[in-house]
C-alpha positions in Angstrom: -35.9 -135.7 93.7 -35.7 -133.4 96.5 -36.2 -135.9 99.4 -33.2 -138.5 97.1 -30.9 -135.3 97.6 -31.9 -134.3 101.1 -30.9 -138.8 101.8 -27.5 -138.3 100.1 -26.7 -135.2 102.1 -27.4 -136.8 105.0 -25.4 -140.2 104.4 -22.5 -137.9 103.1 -22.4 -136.2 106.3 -22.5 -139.2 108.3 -20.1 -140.5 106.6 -18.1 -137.5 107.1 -18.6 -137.7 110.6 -17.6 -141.1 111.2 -14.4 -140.4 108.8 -13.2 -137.5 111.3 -14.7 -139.7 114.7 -12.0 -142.7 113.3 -9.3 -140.2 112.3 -9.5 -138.5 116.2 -9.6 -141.9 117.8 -6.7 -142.7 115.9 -4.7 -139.5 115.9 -5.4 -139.8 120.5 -4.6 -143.4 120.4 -1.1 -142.8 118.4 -0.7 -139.3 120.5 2.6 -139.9 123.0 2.2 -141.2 126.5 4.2 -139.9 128.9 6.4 -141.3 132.2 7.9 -139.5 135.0 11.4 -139.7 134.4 12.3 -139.5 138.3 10.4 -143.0 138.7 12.4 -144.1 135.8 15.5 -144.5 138.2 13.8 -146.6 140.8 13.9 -150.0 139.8 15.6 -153.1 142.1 15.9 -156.8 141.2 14.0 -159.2 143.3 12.7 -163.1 143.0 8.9 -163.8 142.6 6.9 -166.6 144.2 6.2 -168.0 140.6 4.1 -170.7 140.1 3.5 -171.8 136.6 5.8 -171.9 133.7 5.1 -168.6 132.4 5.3 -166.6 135.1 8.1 -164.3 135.9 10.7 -165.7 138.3 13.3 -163.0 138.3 12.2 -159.1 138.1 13.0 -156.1 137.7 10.5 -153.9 140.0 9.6 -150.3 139.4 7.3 -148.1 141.3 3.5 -148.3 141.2 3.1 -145.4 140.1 4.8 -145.9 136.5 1.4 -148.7 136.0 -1.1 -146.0 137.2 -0.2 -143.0 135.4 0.2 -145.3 132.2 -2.8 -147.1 133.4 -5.0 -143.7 133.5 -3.7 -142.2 130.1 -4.6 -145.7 127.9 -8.0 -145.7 130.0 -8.8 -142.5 128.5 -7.9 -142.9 125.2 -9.4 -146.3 124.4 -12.0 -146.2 126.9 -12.8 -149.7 127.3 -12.8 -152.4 130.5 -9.2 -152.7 131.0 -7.7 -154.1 134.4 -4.3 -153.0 136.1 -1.5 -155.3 137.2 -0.7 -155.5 140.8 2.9 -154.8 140.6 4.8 -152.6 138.0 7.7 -154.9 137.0 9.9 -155.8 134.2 9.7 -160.1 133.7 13.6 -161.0 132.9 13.3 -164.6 133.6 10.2 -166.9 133.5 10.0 -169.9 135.8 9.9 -172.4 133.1 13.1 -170.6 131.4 14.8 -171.0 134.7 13.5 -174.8 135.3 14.6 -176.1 131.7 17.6 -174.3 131.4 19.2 -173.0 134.3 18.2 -175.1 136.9 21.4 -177.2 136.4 23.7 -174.3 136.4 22.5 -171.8 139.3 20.1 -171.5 141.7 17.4 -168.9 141.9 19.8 -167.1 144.3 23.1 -166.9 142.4 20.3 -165.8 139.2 19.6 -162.9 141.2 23.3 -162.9 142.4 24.4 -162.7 138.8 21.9 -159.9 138.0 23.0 -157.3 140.4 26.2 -158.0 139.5 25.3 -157.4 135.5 24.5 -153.7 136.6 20.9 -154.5 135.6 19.5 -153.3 138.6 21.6 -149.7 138.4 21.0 -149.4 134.7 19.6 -146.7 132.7 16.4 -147.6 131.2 14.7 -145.7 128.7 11.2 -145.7 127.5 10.7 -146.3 123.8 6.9 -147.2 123.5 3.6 -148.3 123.9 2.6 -151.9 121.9 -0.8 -153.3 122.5 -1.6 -157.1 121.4 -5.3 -158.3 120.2 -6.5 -161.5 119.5 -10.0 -162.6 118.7 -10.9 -165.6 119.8 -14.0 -168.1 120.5 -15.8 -166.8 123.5 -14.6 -163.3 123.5 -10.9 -161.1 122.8 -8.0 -160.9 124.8 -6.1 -157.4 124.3 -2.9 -156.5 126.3 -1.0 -153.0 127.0 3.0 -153.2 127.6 5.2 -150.2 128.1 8.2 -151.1 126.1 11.9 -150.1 127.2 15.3 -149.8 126.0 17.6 -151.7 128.4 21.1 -152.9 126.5 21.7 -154.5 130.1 18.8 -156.2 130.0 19.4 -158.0 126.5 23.3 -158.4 127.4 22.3 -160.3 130.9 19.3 -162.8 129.2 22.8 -162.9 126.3 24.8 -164.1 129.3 22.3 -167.0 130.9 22.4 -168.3 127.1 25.6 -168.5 126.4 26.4 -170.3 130.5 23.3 -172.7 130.1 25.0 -173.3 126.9 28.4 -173.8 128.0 27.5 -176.1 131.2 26.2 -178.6 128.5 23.4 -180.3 130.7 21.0 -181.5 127.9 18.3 -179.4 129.0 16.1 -176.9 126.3 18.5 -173.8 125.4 17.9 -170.8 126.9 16.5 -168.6 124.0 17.9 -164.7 124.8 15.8 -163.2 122.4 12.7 -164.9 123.4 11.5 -161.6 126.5 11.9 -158.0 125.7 12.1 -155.7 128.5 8.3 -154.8 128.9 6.0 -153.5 131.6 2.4 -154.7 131.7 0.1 -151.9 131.8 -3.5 -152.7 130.8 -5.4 -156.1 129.7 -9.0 -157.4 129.0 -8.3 -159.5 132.3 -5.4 -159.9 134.9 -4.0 -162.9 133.2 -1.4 -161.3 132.1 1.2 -164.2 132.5 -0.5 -165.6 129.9 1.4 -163.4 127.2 4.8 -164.4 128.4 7.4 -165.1 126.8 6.6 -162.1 124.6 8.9 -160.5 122.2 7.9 -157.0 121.2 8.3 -156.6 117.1 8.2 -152.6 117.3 6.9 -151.9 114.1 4.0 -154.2 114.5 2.9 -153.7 118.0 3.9 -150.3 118.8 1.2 -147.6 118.6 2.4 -144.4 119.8 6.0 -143.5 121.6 6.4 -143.7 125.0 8.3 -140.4 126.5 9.7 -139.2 129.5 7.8 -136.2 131.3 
């Protein structure tokens, strides 16, 4: 009897530990992560030498140091081998959006032509929060950080391409607004990160803590 009792103390303590070990990883992980807000007001449009369908012809750049102090605070907290991007930048067109939907209308210069003068690149825009994307799959997972924004410019311009792809009428695929949120990558299993574009942010689902201004 007394070594049954001295077995279910002990597995009712590990189990308490491993409760409270879950609820801190969880409680860090869904903690706030913090941006300078100074950094947050040096962004400027420029084209990217894009080479496959989903990578990002026309971004938004910010400063490198938006991607490293995100970077360090999601290191910490999940502790795992993550990689960085090399640039911090917001995708607002893709190279395949641009080839099957545009490429009859403009040219990669009036695209970035028509940006400036949107007011994206002067634009307030405002942190909302942190999403992270899993998926299992044969050979090992693939697991991606974004900072997510609020940028009503943003969704107004990628508004704006639809509706003039769609008015020019050229028969090529429409030019689906919705299809990109404004997101920064942050953190991924590998640098790939291309490979998760188009991506459209569902808040509720992929966001895991806020993303605030310092």
């Amino acid at each position: 009897m007394k070594a049954g009792a001295k077995i279910l103390i002990g597995l009712a303590l590990l189990a308490a530990f491993g409760f409270l070990f879950i609820r801190s990883l969880q409680t860090s992980r869904s903690a706030s992560y913090t941006v300078e807000g100074a950094r947050l007001q040096e962004w400027s449009l420029a084209l990217e030498p894009a080479s496959s369908p989903t990578a990002p012809l026309l971004v938004l750049r910010g400063p490198m140091e938006l991607v490293s102090g995100l970077f360090r605070q999601v290191f910490t907290r999940a502790m795992e081998s993550l990689v960085t991007p090399g640039t911090a930048a917001i995708p607002v067109v893709l190279k395949g959006e641009f080839d099957e939907s545009l490429s009859g209308v403009m040219t990669e210069e009036s695209l970035l032509f028509s940006a400036r003068e949107s007011g994206l690149e002067t634009a307030a825009v405002e942190p909302r929060c942190l999403a992270h994307r899993r998926i299992s799959q044969p050979g090992g997972t693939r697991q991606v950080y974004v900072a997510v924004f609020d940028s009503p410019e943003f969704v107004r311009f990628r508004q704006a391409l639809a509706e003039r792809a769609g008015r020019a009428g050229k028969g090529g695929t429409a030019f689906d607004a919705a299809a990109l949120s404004p997101v920064m990558f942050v953190a991924g299993a590998d640098g790939a990160f291309h490979r998760w574009l188009p991506l459209r942010v569902e808040t509720d689902a992929d966001c895991v803590a806020p993303l605030e201004r310092e």
